[in-house]
PDB file of N, CA, C and O in Angstrom:
ATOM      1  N   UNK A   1       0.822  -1.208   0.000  1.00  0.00           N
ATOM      2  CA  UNK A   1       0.000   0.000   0.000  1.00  0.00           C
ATOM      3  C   UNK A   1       0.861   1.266   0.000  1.00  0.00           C
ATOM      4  O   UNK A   1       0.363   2.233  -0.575  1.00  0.00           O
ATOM      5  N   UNK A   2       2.162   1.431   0.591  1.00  0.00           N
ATOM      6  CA  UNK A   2       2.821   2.506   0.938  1.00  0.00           C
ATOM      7  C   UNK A   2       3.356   2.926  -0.858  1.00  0.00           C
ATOM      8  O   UNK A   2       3.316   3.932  -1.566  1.00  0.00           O
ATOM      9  N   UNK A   3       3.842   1.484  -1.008  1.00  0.00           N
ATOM     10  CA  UNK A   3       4.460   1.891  -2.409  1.00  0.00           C
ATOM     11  C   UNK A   3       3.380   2.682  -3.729  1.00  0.00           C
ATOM     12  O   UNK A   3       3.730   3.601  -4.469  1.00  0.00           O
ATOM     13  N   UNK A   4       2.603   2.284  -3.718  1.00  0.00           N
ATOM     14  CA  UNK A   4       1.458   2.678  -4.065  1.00  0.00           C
ATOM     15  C   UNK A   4       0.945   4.773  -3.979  1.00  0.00           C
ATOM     16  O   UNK A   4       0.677   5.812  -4.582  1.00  0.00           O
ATOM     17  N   UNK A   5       1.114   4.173  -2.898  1.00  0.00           N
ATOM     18  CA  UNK A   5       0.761   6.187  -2.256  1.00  0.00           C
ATOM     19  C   UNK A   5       1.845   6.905  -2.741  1.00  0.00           C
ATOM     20  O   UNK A   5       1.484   7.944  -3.295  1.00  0.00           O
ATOM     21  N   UNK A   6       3.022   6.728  -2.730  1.00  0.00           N
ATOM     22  CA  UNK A   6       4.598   7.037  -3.064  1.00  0.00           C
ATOM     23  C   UNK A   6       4.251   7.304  -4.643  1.00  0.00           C
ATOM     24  O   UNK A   6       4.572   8.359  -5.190  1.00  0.00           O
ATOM     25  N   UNK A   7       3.662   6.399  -5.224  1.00  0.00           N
ATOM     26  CA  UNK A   7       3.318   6.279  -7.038  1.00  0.00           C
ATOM     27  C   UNK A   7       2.716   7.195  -7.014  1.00  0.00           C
ATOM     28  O   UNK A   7       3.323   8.226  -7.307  1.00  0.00           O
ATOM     29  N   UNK A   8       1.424   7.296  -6.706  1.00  0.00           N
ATOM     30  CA  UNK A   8       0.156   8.153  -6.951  1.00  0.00           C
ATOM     31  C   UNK A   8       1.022   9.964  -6.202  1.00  0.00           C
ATOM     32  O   UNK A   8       0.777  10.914  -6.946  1.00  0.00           O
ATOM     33  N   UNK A   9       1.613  10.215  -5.330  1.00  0.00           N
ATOM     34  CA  UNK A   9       2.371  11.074  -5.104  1.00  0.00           C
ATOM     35  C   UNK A   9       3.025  11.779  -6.289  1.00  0.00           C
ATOM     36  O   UNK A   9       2.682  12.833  -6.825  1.00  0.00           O
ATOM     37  N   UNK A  10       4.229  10.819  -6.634  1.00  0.00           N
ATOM     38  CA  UNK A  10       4.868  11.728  -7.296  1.00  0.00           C
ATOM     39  C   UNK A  10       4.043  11.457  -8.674  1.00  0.00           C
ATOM     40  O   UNK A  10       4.308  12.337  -9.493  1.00  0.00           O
ATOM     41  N   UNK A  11       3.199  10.574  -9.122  1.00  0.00           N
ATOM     42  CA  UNK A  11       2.380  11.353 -10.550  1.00  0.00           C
ATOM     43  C   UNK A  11       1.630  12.801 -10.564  1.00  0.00           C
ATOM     44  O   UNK A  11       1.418  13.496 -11.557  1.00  0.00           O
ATOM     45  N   UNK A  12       1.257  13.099  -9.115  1.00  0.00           N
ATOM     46  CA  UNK A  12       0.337  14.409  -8.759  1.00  0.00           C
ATOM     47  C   UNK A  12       1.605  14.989  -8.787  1.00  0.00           C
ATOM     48  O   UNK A  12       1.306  15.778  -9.683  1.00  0.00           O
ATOM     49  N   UNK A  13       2.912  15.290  -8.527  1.00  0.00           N
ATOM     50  CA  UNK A  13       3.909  15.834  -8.640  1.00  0.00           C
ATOM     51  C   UNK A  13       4.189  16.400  -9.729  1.00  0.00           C
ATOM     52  O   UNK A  13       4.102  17.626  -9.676  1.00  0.00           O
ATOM     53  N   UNK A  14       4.635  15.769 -11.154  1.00  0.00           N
ATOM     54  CA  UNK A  14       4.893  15.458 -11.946  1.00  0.00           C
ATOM     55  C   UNK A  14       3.859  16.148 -12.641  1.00  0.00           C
ATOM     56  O   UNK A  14       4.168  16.956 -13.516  1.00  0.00           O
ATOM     57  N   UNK A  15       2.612  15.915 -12.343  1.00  0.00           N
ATOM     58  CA  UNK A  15       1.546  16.525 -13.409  1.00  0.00           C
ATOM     59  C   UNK A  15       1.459  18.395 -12.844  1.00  0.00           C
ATOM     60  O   UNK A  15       1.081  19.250 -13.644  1.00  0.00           O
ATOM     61  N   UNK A  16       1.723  18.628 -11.911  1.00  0.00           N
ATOM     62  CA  UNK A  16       1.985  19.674 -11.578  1.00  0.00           C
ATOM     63  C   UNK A  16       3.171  20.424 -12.245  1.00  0.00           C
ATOM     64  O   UNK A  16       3.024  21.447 -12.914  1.00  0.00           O
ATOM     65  N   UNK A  17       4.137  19.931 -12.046  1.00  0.00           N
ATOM     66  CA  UNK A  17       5.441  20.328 -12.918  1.00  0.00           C
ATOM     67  C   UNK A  17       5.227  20.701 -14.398  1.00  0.00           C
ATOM     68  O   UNK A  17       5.853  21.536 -15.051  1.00  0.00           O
ATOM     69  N   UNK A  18       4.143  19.853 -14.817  1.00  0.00           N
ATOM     70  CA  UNK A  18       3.679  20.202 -15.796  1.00  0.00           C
ATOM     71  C   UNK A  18       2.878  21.310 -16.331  1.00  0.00           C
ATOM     72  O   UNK A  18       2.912  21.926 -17.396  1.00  0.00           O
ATOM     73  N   UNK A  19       2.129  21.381 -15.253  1.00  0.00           N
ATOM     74  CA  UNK A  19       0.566  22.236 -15.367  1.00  0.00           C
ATOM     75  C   UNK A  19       2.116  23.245 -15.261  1.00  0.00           C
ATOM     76  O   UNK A  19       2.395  23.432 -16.446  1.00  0.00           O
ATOM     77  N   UNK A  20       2.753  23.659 -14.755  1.00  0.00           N
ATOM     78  CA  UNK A  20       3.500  24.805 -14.519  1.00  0.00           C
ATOM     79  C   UNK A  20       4.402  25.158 -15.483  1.00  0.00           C
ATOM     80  O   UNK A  20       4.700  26.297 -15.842  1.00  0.00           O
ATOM     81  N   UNK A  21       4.666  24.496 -15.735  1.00  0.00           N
ATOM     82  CA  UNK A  21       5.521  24.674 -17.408  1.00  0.00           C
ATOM     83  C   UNK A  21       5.129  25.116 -18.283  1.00  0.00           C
ATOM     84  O   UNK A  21       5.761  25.894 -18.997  1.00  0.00           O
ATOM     85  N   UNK A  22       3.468  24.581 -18.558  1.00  0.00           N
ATOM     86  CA  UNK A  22       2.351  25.037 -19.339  1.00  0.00           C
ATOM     87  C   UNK A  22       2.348  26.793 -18.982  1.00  0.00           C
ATOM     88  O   UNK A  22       2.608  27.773 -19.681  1.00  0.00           O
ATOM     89  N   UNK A  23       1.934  26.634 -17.598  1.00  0.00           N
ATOM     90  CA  UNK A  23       1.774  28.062 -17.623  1.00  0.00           C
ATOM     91  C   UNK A  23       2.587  29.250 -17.588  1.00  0.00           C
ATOM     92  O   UNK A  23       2.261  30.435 -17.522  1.00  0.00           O
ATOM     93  N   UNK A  24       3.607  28.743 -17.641  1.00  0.00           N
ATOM     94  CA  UNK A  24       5.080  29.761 -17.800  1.00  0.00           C
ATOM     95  C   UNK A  24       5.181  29.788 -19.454  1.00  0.00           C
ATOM     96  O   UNK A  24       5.270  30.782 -20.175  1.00  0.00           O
ATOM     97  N   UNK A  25       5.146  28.546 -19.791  1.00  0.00           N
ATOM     98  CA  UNK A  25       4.744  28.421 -21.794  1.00  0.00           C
ATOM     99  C   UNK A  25       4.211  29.901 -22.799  1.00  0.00           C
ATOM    100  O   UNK A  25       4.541  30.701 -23.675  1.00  0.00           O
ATOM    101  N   UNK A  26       2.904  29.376 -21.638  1.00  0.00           N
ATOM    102  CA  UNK A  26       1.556  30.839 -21.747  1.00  0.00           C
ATOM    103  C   UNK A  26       2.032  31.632 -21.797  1.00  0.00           C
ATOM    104  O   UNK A  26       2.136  32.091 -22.934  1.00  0.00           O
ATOM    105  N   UNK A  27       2.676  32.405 -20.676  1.00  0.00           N
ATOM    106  CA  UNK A  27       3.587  33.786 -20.008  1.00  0.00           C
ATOM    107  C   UNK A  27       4.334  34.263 -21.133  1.00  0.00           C
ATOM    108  O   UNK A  27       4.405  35.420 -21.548  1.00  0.00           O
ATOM    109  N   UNK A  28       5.025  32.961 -21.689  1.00  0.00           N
ATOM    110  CA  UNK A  28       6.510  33.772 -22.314  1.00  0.00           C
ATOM    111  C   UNK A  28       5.433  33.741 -24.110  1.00  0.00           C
ATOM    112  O   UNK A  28       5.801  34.572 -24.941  1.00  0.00           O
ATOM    113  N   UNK A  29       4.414  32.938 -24.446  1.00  0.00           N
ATOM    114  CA  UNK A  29       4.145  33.368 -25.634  1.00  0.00           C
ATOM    115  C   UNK A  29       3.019  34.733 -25.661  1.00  0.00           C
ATOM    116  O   UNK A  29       2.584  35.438 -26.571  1.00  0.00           O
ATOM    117  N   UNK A  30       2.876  34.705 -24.641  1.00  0.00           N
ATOM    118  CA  UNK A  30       1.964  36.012 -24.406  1.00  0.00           C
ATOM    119  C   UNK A  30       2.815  37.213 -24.657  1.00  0.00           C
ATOM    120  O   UNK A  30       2.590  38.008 -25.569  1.00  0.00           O
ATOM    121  N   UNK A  31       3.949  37.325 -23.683  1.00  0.00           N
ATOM    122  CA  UNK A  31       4.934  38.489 -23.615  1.00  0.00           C
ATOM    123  C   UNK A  31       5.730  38.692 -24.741  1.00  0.00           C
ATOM    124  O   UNK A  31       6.281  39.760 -25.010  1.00  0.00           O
ATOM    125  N   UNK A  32       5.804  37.478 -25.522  1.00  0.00           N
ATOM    126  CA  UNK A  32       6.396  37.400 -26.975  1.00  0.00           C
ATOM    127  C   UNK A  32       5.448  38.066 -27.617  1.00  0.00           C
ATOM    128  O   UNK A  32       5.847  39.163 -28.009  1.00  0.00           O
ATOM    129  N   UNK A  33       4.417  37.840 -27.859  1.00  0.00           N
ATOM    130  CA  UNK A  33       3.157  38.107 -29.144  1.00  0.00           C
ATOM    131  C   UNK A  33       2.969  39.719 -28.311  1.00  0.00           C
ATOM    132  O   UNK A  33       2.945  40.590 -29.180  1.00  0.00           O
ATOM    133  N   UNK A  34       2.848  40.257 -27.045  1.00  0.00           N
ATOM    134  CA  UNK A  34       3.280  41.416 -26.718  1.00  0.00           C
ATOM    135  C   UNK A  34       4.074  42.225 -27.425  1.00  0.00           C
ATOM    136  O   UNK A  34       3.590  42.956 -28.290  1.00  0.00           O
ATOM    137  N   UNK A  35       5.568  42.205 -27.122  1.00  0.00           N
ATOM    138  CA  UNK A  35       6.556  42.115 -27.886  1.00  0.00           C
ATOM    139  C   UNK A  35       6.382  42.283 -29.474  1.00  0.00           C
ATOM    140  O   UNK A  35       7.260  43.007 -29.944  1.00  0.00           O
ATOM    141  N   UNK A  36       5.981  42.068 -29.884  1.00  0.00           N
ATOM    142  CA  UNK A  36       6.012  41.775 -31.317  1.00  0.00           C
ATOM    143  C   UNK A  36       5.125  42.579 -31.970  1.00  0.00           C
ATOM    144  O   UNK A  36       5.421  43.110 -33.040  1.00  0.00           O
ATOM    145  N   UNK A  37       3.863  42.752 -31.336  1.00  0.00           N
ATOM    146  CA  UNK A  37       2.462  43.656 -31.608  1.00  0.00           C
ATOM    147  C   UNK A  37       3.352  45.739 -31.059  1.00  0.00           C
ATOM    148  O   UNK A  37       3.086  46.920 -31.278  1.00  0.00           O
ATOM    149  N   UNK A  38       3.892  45.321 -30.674  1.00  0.00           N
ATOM    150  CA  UNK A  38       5.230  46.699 -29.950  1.00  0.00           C
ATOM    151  C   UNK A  38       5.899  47.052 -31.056  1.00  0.00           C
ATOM    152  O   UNK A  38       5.869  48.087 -31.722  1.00  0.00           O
ATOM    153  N   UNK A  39       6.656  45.815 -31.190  1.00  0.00           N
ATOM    154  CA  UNK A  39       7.633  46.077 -32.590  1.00  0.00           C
ATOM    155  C   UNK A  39       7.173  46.342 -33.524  1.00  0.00           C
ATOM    156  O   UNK A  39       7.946  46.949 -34.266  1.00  0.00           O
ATOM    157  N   UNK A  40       6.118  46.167 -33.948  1.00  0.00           N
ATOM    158  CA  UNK A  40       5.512  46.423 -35.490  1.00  0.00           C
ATOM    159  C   UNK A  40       4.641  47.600 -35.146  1.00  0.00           C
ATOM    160  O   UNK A  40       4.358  48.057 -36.254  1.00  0.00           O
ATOM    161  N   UNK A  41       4.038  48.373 -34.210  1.00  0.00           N
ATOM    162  CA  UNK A  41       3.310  49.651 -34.266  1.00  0.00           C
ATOM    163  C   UNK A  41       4.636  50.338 -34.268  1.00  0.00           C
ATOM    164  O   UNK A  41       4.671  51.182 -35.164  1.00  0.00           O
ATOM    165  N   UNK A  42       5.870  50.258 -33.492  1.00  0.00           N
ATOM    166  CA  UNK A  42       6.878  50.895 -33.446  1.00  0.00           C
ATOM    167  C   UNK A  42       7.635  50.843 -35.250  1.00  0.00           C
ATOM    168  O   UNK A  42       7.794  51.797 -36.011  1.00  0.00           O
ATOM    169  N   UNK A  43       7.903  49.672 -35.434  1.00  0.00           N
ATOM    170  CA  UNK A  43       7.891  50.044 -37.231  1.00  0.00           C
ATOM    171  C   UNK A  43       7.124  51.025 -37.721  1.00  0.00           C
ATOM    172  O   UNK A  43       7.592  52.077 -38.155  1.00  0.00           O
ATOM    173  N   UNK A  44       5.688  50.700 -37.678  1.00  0.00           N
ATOM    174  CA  UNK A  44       4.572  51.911 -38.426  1.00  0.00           C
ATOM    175  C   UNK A  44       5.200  53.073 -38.310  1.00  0.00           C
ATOM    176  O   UNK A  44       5.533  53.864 -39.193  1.00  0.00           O
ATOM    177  N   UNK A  45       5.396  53.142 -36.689  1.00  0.00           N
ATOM    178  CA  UNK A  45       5.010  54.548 -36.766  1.00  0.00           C
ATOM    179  C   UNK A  45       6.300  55.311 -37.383  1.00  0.00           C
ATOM    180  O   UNK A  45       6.319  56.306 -38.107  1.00  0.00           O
ATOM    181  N   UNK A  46       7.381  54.532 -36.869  1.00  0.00           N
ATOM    182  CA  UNK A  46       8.461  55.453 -37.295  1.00  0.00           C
ATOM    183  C   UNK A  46       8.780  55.189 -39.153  1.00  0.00           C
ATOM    184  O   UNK A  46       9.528  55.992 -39.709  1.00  0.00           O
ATOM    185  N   UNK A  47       8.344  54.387 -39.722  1.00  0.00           N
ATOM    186  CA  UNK A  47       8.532  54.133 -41.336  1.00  0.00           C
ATOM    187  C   UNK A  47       7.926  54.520 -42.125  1.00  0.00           C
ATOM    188  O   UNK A  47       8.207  54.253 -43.293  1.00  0.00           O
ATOM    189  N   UNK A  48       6.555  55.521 -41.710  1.00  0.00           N
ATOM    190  CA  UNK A  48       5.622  55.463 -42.926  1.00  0.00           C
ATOM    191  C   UNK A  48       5.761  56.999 -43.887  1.00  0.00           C
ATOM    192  O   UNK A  48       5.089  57.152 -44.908  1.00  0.00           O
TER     193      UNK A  48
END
């Protein structure tokens, strides 16, 4: 039974590590596509 709980542990671990990766994923393509929507009004404005 112990070994068991130890399993089911670190899979809830593990899937967490995940869920968090995911959401740092999010963060950095958000702040990218940020970024980028910046860079190109900043093109406009100064090129036209």
């Amino acid at each position: 039974e112990g070994a068991e709980e130890t399993e089911g542990v670190r899979r809830k671990e593990s899937l967490d590590v995940i869920l968090e990766g995911l959401s740092s994923l999010e963060n950095i393509l958000f702040w990218a596509g940020l970024e980028e929507d910046y860079s190109y009004s900043w093109l406009e404005v100064n090129y036209k």
